[in-house]
Structures are given as structure tokens and as C-alpha cells.
C-alpha positions in Angstrom: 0.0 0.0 0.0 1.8 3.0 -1.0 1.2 6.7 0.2 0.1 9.3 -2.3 3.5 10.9 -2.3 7.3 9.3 -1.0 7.2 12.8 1.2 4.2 11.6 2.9 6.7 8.5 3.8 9.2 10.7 4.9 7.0 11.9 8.1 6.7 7.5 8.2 10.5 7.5 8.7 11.1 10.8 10.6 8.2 9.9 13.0 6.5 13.5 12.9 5.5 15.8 9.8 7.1 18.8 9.0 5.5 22.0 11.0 4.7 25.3 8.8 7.3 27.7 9.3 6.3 31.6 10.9 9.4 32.9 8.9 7.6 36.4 7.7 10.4 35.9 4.6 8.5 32.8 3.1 5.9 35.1 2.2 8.5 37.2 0.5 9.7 34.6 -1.6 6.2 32.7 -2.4 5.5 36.2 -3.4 8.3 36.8 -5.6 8.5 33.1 -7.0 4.9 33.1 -8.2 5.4 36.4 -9.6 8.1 35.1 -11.8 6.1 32.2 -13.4 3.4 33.7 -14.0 5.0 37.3 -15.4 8.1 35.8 -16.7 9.9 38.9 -14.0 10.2 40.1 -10.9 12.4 42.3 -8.7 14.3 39.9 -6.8 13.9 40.3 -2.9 16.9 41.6 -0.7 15.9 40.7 2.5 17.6 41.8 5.9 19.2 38.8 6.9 19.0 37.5 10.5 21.8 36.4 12.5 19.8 33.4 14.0 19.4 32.4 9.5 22.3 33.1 8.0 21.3 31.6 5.0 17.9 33.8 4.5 19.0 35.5 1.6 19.9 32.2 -0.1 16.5 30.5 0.5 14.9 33.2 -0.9 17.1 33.2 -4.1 16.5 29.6 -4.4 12.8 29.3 -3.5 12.9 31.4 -7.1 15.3 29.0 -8.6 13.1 26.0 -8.1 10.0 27.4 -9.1 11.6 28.0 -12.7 12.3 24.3 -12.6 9.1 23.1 -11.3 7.5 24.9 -14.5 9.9 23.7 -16.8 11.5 27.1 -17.3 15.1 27.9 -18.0 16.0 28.6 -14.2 20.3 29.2 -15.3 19.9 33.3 -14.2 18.2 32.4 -10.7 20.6 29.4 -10.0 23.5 31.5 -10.4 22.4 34.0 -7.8 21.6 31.4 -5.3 25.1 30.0 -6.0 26.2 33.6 -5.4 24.5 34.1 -2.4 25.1 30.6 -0.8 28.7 30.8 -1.2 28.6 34.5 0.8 27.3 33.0 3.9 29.9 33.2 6.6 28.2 30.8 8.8 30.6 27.1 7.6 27.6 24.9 8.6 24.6 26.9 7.0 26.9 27.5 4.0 27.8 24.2 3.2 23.4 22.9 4.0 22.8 25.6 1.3 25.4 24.0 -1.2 24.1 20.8 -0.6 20.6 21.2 -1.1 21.6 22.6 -4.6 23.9 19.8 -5.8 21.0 17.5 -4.6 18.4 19.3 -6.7 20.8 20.1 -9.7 22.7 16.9 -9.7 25.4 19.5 -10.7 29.2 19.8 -10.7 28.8 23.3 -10.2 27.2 22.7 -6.8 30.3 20.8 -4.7 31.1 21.0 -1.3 34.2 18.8 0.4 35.0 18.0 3.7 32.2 16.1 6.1 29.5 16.8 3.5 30.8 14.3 0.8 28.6 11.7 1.9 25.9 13.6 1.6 26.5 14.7 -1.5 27.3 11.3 -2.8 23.5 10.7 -2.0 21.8 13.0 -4.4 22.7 9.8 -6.6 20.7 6.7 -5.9 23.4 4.1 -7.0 26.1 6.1 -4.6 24.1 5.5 -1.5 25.2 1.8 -0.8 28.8 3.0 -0.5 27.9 5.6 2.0 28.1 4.5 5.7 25.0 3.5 7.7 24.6 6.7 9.4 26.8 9.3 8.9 25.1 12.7 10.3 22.3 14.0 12.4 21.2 16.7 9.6 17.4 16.1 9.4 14.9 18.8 9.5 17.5 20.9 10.7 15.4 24.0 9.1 12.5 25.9 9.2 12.8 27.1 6.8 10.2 25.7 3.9 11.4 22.9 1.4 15.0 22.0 3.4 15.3 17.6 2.2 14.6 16.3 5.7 16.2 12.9 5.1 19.8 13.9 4.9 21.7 12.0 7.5 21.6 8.4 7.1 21.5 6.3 4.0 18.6 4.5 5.5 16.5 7.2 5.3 17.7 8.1 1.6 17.1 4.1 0.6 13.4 5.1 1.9 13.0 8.0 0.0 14.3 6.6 -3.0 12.5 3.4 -2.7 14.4 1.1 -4.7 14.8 -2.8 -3.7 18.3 -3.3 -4.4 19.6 0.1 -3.0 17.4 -0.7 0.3 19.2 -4.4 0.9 22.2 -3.0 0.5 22.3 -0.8 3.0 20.3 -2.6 5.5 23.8 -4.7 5.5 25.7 -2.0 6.6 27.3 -2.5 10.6 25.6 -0.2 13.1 27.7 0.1 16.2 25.6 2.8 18.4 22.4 1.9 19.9 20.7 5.5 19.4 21.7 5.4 15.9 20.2 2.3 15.0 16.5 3.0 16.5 16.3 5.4 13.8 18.3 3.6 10.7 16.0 0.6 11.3 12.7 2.1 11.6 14.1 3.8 8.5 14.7 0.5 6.8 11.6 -1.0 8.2 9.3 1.8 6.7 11.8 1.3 3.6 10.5 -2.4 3.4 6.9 -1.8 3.8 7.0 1.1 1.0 8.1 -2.2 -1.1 5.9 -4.2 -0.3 8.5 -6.8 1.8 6.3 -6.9 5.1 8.5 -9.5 7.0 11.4 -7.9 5.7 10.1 -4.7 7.2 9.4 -6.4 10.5 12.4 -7.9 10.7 14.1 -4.5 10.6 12.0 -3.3 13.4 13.2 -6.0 15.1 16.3 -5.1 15.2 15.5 -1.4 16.8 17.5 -2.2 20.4 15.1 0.1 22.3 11.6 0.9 23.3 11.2 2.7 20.4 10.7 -0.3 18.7 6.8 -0.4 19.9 6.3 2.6 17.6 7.9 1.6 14.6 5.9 -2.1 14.9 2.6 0.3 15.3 3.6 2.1 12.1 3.9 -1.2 10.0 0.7 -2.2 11.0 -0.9 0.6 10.2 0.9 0.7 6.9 1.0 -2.7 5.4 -1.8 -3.7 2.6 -3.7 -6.7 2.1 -2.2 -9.3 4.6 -4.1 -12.6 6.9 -4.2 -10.6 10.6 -2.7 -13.4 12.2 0.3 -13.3 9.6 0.7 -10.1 10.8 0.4 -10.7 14.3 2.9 -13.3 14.1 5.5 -11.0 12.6 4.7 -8.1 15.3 4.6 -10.2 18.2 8.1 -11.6 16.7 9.7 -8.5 16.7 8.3 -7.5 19.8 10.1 -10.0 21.6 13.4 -10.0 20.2 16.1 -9.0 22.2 16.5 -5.5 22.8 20.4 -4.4 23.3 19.2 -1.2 25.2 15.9 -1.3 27.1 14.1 1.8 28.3 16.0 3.2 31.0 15.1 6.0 33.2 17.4 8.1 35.5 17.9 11.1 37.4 15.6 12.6 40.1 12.4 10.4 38.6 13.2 7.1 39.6 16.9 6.8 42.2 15.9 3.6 44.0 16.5 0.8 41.9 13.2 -0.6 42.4 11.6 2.2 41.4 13.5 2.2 37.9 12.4 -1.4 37.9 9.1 -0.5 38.4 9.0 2.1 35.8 11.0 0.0 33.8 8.1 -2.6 33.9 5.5 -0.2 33.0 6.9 0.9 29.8 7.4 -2.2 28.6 3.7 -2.9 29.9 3.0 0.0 27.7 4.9 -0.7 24.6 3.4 -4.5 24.3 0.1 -3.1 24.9 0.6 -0.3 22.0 1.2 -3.6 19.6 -1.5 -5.2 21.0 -4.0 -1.9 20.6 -2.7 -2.3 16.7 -3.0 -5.6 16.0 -7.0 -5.6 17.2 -7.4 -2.4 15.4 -6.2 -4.9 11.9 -8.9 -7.3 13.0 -11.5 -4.6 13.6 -10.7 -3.6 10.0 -10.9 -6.6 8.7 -14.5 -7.2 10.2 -13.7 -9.5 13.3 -15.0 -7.5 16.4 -14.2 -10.6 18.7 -11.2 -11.3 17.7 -10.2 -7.6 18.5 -12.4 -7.8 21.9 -10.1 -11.3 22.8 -7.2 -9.0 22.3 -8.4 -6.0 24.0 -9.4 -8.2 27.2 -5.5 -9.0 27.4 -4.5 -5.2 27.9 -4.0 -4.0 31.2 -7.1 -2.2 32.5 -5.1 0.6 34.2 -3.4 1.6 30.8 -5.2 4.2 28.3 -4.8 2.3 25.6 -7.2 -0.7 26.8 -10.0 2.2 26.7 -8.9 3.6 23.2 -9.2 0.0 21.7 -12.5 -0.5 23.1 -13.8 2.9 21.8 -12.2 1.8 18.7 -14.5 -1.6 18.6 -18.0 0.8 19.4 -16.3 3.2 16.5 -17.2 -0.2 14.5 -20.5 -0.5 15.8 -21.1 2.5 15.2 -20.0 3.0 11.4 -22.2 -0.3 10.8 -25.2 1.4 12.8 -24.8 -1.8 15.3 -25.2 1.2 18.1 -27.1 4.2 18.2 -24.3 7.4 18.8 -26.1 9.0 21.5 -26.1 6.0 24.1 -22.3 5.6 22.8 -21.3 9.1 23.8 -23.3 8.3 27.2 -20.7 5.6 28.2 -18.0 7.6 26.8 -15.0 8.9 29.8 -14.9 12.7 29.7 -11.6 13.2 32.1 -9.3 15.9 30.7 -6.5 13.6 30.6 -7.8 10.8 28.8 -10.2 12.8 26.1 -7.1 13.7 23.9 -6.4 9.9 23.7 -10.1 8.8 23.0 -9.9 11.9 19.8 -7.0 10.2 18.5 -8.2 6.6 19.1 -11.8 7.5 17.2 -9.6 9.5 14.1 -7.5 6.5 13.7 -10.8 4.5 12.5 -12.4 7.8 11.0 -14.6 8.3 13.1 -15.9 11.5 12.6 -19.1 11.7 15.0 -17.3 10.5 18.1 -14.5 12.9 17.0 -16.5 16.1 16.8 -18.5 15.4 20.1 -15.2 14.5 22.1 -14.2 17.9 20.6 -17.1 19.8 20.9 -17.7 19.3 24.8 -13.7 18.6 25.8 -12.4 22.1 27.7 -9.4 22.1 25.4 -11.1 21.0 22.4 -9.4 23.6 19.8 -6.3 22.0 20.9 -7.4 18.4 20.3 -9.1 19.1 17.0 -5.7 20.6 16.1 -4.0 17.7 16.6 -6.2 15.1 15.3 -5.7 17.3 12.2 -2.0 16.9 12.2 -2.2 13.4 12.6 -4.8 13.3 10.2 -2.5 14.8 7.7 0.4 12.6 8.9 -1.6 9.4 7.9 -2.5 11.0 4.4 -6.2 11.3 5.1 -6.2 14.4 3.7 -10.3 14.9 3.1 -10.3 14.2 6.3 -8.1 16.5 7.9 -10.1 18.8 5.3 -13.3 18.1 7.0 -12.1 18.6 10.2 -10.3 21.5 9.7 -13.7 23.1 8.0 -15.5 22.2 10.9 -13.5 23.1 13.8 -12.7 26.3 12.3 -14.6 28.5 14.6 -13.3 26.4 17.4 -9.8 26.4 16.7 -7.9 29.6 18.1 -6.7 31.8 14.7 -3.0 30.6 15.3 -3.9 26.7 15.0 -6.1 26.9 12.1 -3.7 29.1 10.1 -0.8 26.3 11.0 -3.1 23.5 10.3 -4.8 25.0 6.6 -1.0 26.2 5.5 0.6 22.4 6.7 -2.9 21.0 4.6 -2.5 23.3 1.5 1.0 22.4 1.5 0.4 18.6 1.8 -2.4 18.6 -1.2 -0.2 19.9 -3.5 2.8 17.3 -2.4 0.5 14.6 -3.0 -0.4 15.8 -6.3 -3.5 17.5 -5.5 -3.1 20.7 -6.8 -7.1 21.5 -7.2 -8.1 20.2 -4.1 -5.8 22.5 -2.0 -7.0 25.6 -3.9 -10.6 24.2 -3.3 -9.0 24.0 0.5 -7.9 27.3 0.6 -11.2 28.8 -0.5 -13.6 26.9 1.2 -12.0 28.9 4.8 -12.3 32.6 5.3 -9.1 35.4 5.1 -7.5 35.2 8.7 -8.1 38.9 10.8 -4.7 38.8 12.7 -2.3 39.9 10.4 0.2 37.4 11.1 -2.0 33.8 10.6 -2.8 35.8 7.5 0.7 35.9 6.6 1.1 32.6 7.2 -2.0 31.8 4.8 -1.1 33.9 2.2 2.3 32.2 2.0 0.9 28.8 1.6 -1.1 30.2 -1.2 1.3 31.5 -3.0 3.5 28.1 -3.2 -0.1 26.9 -4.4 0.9 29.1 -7.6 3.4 27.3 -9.0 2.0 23.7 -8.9 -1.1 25.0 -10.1 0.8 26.4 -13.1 1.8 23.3 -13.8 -1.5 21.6 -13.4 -2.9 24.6 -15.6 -5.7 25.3 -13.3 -6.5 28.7 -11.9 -3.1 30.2 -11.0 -4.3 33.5 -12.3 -7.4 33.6 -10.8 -5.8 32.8 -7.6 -3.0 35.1 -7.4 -5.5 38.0 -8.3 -7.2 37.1 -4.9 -3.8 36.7 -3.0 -3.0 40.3 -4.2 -6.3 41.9 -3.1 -5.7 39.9 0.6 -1.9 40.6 0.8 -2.4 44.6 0.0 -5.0 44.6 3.7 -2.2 43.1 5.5 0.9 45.5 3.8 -1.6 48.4 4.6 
């Protein structure tokens, strides 16, 4: 089962998506970039560059570089001036991030940095990756800026972008010698495996993750894989659950200094971690139409952990989407403890759910912040009509902040997957923002918008008519 778009694999393999930057400069250069393809010129941006970005005035020249490209456009003029203005940063480490991005995008001679950076430059070609080391840096999503590659860093994480078979089984038989290093090459490799297809391959990668991150990565596959026999799968999780792990969850310091007490704890998270696995594997049978199957499971969970009551909501989620159980005498039964309602959101949006979410979120005390959240996650899975949905009707709930994060991160993620239209149907389907900075951060989104809709040839005009009439309120 393959995701839309190998970026939406890239949260998979990171763990988290990629939060919308504040920078007040990407409006600058969505500004000037969308200008330029659709006028053919624009005055190119100076901007004042901050001492905490040193590389501001490059990412600006370069946002105008790559929407030539993305168009089809000769981009030669706007490449050299990012060239020009990435080799006057004076910051070493943001200078050589800025060469590299190019000679990954350019596959060009003309972008070359030396030193620590050759391995990642030997990655912007697929067939140099299985020379590289396992892991070689920590560079990922070291920006905020918008568009940075997140999975420099390890050649596990550039196998899963890439997503080809033979450059994945190379590296997975490259040594790892640190613990901490290979939790995330293996989940990297794992997600690698499922992106192929190759489920017990990609279980037998989690399985080699030495610490309690492992759970996690075993939750993702299951939640990932396509058409496979539920007890196939819960032989292979249960498998790698039990493997030996090289560095268990430890916990120190002033939280646990008797040793029984780091015992105990110790206990708990593993209680926890088996129990995530567990919470997945009924959720597969729950798809798959076996409610007592997934109830047999559930019974097995610890009652005092959160997840035995997520699972169980999950199961009258079922009933529910079948009609087996009228809503109202559902949401009767339903916990309403502060702590726990954040949980039972996520547990209901992970089966789509959408009655049980909104009422959890309607009456819950923090529910802007929930209905936020579920969005993200929302996004994070790829549901993207349904993040949509959500995000339409929790607008007025939402504070202006979250629902300008959560409809630029949306926009954003529409047009990666290749849905240009739907994201300008997004975008217009939700009023302008009244605090000038959310609009900003609107307006931004909509202007990246331009250039994939240029390329789809659908309303790029029309739309960055209305951007102008909305950005000249906020300049004024």
C-alpha cells in the first residue's frame, strides 16, 4: 500500500511531519517566486538577513530558482544568484546545508562542497548510497525554513525515499555500532520495506531497533502494510516485539533513584509498549470485520493503561459506522476526564470516526487544541479529506494561530500529494485570517499553491489575483 506521495513516507521514517514555518520571509519569496512564473519577472527580494538564519537571503534566491524548474523554465539566471548568495554565507555549517541542497536538486558539478559533506552529496545519486556509511550525520529537518530535504543523514532514510529494492538491501547490511543510531536507521529501513511491499522484511528491521522505540515503529507497520491474513501479521509483530533488545528503556535522574523504582517504571513501559502492539494488532482485525477477535485482544490489555480504553472505543467506533449502536447511548458511556479525552480523539480519528470525533471535541475544555491535533495526525496518515473536513468544521473552534498552522501544513500537503485543485478548493472553502500574522502565514501557503497550479494549468491567475487583493490589507 503506497502513500500518495514518498514525502508523505518521509514523516513515516522521521516519526513526525514537518511544521509550517512563521518565517515572515516565506511570504517574500512565495510572493516573488509566483510572480516570476506567472509574469516571466520580478524584482528579486533583498531581505535583511537575521543572525539566527544566516542563509535567509539564499533561501529566498533559491525558492525562485526551483519554481523556474518546477515549471519547466530555463532557471540558469536564478541558479547562479543562489550559487552567489550561498557561497557568501559566513556561517561554515549553513553554508555548506545551502550547497548541498543545490547539488541534490541540480545533480550538478557546479554545486560541490568537500570535507564532512561528501557523503551527503554522494547521496543525491541513488546508485552512490550503498557505499555511504549507515549513518553518517544527524542533519534532518534541521530547518524551518520551507522545502530544506529532511532525510539527509543516514542512508537509510535516503534508501526510503528513494524506494528502490536493491539500493534498500544494500544498506540494511551495513554495521551499526551505536544503539541510538540504529532505533532510527531501522525504523528507516523498516518503513523502507513496507514502501516495497517486503512486510516481514520490514518487521524484521523493526526488530532489530535495540530500544523501546521499537513499539512505535511495529505500530507504524501495522498501520501501513496492505492486504495481509491478521494473524500473519500478528505473528510477525509479536516476533519482533520479543526479540532481544540491546538497550531497554532506562530511566534516571531525580524520577526514579531507588533501583526498584527504575524497575518498576521500567516494567511499566514495557507494559505499555506490548500493549501499543497489541492496541494495533485488534485495530487490523477490527478492520478486517472480526470484532471478537479484536475484543479477545483488548481483554488482554491492562485495564489501568489508556490504551485498553482507546481500543475498546475503537471496537464501538465499528458498531457505530455499521449502525450496530445508536451514537447517543455511545457518547453516554463515553470517559470525559481531561487527561484521557485527547487519547479517546485520536483513538476514534484513527478509525475515522468522525461523530465521536466532533463530540469528544465539541464538549472537551481544550477541544481547539485536540481538533488541532487530530488534524495533524490526520495529515500525517494521508487522510487528507479528512483532515479537510475537520479542519472546516473546527474552524470556529480552533484559536486563529492553530487553524492558520493546520490549513498552510494542509495546503502544503495537497499539493505534495499531487493534488493541486483540491488545496485551492481548500484554501477557499475557509475565510481570510483577521490577525495579520495567521494571514501571513495563509497567504504564504497560497502562493507556493501558484506554482504547482501552473503546472496543473488550473486557476493560477485567478488565484494570485485574490492573494494580491488579501496581501495589500495586511501590507496596509
Amino acid at each position: 500500500m503506497l502513500l500518495p506521495h514518498a514525502m508523505r513516507w518521509l514523516d513515516r521514517l522521521l516519526g513526525q511531519a514537518r511544521w509550517p514555518s512563521w518565517e515572515p520571509d516565506q511570504l517574500t519569496a512565495a510572493v516573488a517566486a509566483a510572480t516570476l512564473v506567472l509574469e516571466g519577472k520580478v524584482t528579486r527580494p533583498r531581505v535583511e538577513v537575521p543572525s539566527y538564519a544566516p542563509a535567509r537571503q539564499f533561501e529566498v534566491d533559491w525558492a525562485l530558482a526551483l519554481a523556474l524548474r518546477a515549471v519547466g523554465r530555463d532557471a540558469g539566471a536564478e541558479i547562479e544568484r543562489a550559487w552567489k548568495s550561498a557561497n557568501a554565507i559566513e556561517q561554515p555549517a549553513a553554508k555548506q546545508r545551502a550547497l548541498l541542497w543545490g547539488a541534490i536538486e541540480l545533480r550538478d558539478e557546479r554545486w560541490s562542497v568537500d570535507g564532512e559533506y561528501r557523503y551527503e552529496l554522494a547521496a543525491r545519486d541513488a546508485s552512490a548510497i550503498a557505499a555511504l556509511p549507515a549513518t553518517w550525520t544527524l542533519r534532518t529537518d534541521v530547518e524551518a525554513w520551507h522545502g530544506y530535504p529532511r532525510w539527509l543523514g543516514g542512508a537509510a532514510m535516503a534508501a526510503s525515499v528513494i524506494g528502490e529494492r536493491e539500493l534498500v538491501a544494500a544498506v540494511e547490511d551495513k554495521p551499526i555500532d551505536e544503539d541510538w543510531r540504529a532505533n532510527r536507521e531501522y525504523r528507516a529501513l523498516a518503513i523502507a520495506w513496507a514502501r516495497l511491499g517486503e512486510t516481514e522484511r520490514a518487521f524484521a528491521a523493526a526488530s532489530q531497533m535495540p530500544g523501546s522505540e521499537r513499539a512505535s515503529a511495529i505500530v507504524e507497520l501495522l498501520e501501513l502494510v496492505g492486504d495481509e491474513a491478521v494473524d500473519r501479521l500478528a505473528a510477525l509483530a509479536n516476533g519482533a516485539m520479543q526479540a532481544t533488545k540491546t538497550a531497554p528503556f532506562v530511566i534516571v535522574g531525580g524520577v526514579a533513584k531507588r533501583a526498584r523504582d527504575r524497575e518498576a517504571l521500567r516494567e511499566f513501559a514495557e507494559q505499555a509498549n506490548d500493549a501499543s502492539v497489541v492496541a494495533a494488532i485488534a485495530r487490523r482485525h477490527l478492520v478486517a470485520g472480526d470484532a471478537e477477535a479484536a475484543r479477545a485482544l483488548i481483554a488482554t490489555i491492562p485495564d489501568n493503561l489508556s490504551v485498553r480504553h482507546e481500543a475498546a472505543l475503537q471496537i464501538e467506533c465499528a458498531r457505530v459506522q455499521r449502525d450496530d449502536e445508536p451514537l447517543d447511548e455511545l457518547l453516554g458511556k463515553l470517559p470525559r476526564d481531561d487527561y484521557m479525552v485527547p487519547n479517546l480523539v485520536r483513538a476514534a480519528g484513527d478509525m475515522r470516526c468522525m461523530p465521536i470525533v466532533h463530540a469528544l471535541v465539541r464538549d472537551a475544555k481544550l477541544g481547539d487544541r485536540f481538533a488541532a491535533a487530530q488534524i495533524r495526525r490526520f495529515i500525517y496518515q494521508s487522510h487528507l479529506d479528512d483532515a479537510a473536513a475537520l479542519l472546516r468544521w473546527a474552524w470556529q473552534r480552533m484559536t486563529p494561530v492553530a487553524r492558520s498552522e493546520a490549513q498552510a501544513e494542509l495546503v502544503g500537503a495537497f499539493a505534495e500529494a499531487g493534488r493541486p485543485v483540491d488545496a485551492l478548493a481548500l484554501f477557499r472553502s475557509v475565510p481570510a485570517h483577521e490577525a495579520p500574522i495567521c494571514e501571513r502565514s495563509a497567504l504564504a501557503a497560497g502562493y507556493r499553491l501558484i506554482v504547482p497550479l501552473v503546472v496543473a494549468e488550473h486557476g493560477a491567475s485567478e488565484l494570485y489575483a485574490e492573494l494580491g487583493e488579501r496581501l495589500t490589507k495586511v501590507a496596509g
